[in-house]
C-alpha positions as CSV (number, residue, x, y, z in Angstrom):
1,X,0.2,68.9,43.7
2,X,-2.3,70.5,40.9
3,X,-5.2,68.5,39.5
4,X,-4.4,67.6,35.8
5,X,-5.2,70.4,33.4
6,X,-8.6,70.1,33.2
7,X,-8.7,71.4,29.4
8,X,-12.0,69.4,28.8
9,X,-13.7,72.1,30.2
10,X,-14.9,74.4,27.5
11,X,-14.3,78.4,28.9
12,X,-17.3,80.2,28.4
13,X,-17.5,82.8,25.4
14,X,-17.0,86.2,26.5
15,X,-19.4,87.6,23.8
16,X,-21.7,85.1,23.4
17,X,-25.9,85.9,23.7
18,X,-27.6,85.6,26.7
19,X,-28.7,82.2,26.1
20,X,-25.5,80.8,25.1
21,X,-23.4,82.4,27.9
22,X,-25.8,80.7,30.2
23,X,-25.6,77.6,29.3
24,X,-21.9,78.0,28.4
25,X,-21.0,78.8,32.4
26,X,-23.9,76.2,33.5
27,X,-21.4,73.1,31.6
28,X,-18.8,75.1,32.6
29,X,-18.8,74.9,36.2
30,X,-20.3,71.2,35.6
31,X,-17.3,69.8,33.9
32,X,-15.2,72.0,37.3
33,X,-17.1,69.3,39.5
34,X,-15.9,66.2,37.4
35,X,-12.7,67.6,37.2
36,X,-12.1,68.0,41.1
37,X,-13.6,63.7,41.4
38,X,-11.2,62.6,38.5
39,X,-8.1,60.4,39.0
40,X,-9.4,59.4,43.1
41,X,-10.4,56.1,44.0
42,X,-14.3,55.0,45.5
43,X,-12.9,55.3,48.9
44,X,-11.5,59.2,48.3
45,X,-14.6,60.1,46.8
46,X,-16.5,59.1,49.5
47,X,-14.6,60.3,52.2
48,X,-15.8,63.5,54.2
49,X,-12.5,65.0,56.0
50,X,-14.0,67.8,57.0
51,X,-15.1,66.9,60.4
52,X,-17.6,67.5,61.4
53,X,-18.9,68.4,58.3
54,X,-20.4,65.3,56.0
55,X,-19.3,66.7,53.3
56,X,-17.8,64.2,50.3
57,X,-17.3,65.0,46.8
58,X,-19.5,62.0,45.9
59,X,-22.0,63.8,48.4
60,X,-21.6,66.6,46.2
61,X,-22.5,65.2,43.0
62,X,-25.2,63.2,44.6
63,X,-26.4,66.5,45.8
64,X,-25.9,68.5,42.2
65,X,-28.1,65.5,40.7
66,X,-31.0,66.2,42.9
67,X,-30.8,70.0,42.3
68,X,-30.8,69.4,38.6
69,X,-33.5,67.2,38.6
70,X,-35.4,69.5,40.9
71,X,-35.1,72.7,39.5
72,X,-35.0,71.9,35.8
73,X,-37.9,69.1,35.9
74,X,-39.5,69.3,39.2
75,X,-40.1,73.0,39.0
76,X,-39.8,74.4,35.6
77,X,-41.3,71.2,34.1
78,X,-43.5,71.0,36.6
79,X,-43.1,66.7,36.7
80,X,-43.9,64.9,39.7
81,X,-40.8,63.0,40.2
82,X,-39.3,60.9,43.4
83,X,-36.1,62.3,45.1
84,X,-33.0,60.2,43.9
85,X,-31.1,59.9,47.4
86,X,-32.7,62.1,49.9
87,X,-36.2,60.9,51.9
88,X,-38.6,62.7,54.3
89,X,-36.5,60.5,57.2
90,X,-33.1,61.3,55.6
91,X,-33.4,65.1,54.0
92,X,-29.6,65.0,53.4
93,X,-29.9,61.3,51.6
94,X,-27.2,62.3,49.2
95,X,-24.6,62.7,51.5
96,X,-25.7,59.2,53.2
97,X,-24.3,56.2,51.5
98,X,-22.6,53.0,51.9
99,X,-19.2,52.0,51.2
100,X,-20.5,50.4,48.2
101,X,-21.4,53.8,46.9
102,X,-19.4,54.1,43.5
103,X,-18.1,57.0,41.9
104,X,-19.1,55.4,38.3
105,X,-22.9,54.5,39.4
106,X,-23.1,58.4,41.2
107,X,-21.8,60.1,37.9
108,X,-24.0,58.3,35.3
109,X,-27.0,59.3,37.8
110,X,-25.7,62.9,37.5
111,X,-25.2,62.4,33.7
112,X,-28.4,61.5,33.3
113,X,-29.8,64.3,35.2
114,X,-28.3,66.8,33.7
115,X,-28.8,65.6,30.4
116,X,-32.4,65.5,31.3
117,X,-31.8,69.4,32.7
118,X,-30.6,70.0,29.1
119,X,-33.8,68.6,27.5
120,X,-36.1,69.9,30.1
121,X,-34.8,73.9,29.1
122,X,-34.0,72.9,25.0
123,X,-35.9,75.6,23.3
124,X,-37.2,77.1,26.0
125,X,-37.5,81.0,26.5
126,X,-35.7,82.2,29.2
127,X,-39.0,83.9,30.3
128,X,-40.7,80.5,30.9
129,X,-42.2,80.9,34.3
130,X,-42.1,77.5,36.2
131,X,-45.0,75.2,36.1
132,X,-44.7,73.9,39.9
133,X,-43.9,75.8,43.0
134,X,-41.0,75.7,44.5
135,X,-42.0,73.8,47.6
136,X,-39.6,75.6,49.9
137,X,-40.6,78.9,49.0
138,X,-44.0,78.3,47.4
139,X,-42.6,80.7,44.4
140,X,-42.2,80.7,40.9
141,X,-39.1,81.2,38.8
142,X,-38.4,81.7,35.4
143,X,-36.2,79.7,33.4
144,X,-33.3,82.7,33.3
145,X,-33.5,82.6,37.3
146,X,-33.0,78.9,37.1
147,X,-30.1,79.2,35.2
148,X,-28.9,81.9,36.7
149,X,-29.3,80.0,40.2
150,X,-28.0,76.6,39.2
151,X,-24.7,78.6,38.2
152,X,-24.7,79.7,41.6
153,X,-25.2,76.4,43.4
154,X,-22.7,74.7,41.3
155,X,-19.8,77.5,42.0
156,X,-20.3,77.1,45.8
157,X,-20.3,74.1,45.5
158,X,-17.1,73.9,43.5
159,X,-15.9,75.9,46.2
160,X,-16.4,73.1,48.6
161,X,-15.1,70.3,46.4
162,X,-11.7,72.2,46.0
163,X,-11.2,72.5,49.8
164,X,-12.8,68.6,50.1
165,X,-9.9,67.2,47.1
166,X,-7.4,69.5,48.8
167,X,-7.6,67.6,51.8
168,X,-8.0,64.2,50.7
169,X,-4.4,64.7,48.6
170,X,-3.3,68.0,48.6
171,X,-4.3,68.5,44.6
172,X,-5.5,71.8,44.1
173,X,-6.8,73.5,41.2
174,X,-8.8,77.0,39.3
């Protein structure tokens, strides 16, 4: 079985400027995540059947929503925000939910994030230097790094969500 087509996602331009490349594989690899949760029920999206791993492609989005919101407004942005899922008992929140977890209610949170994530870098300079340290590393990044990271972290984690829908119905999918 292959996913459906997936033709909403927009490939990214091959000579586009630096700027516009970036963003264009950032949305890119966001609209791969949606793609690999569409046409599944609450109860697929949830499931982890990758013992013993916990990972879920709701886990996943839940997860993607906290790194948008962390790097783009937490660091770059510099805002003092509260984590969405995750807590200082539960570090791995987002993979941690009830059965009354929803795949709408978890992709509006992500929507909003990364909309957010869009606003937060809107005419920005790529050579912004963030305005918080990161508080794992105690560094700071510029804006391209961000980007450049967050394109990173969403293609491994696309990587996981392929093997994840593969196993919860055998669709498979670029």
């Amino acid at each position: 079985m292959t996913i459906s087509s997936g033709s909403h996602r927009a490939e990214p331009a091959t000579t586009a400027d630096e700027r516009d490349m970036l963003d264009g594989w950032l949305d890119y690899h966001r609209a791969t995540l949606v793609w690999k949760c569409e046409g599944l029920q609450d109860e697929q999206v949830r499931r982890a059947p990758l013992a013993p791993s916990e990972l879920s492609l709701l886990g996943l989005v839940r997860h993607m929503a906290e790194v948008e919101r962390y790097w783009f407004r937490e660091v770059m942005l510099g805002e003092d925000l509260p984590e969405l899922f995750c807590t200082s008992e539960d570090p791995d929140g987002d993979f941690h939910f009830s059965d009354k977890a929803t795949w709408a209610e978890t992709e509006q949170v992500w929507q909003t994030e990364v909309e957010l994530s869009r606003q937060a870098a809107a005419g920005r300079s790529l050579d912004l230097v963030s305005q918080a340290e990161s508080h794992h590393r105690g560094e700071v990044f510029s804006l391209r790094w961000v980007y450049t990271h967050m394109i990173e972290e969403y293609a491994r984690h696309n990587g996981h969500a392929d093997l994840v829908r593969e196993q919860i119905d055998g669709a498979t999918g670029d």
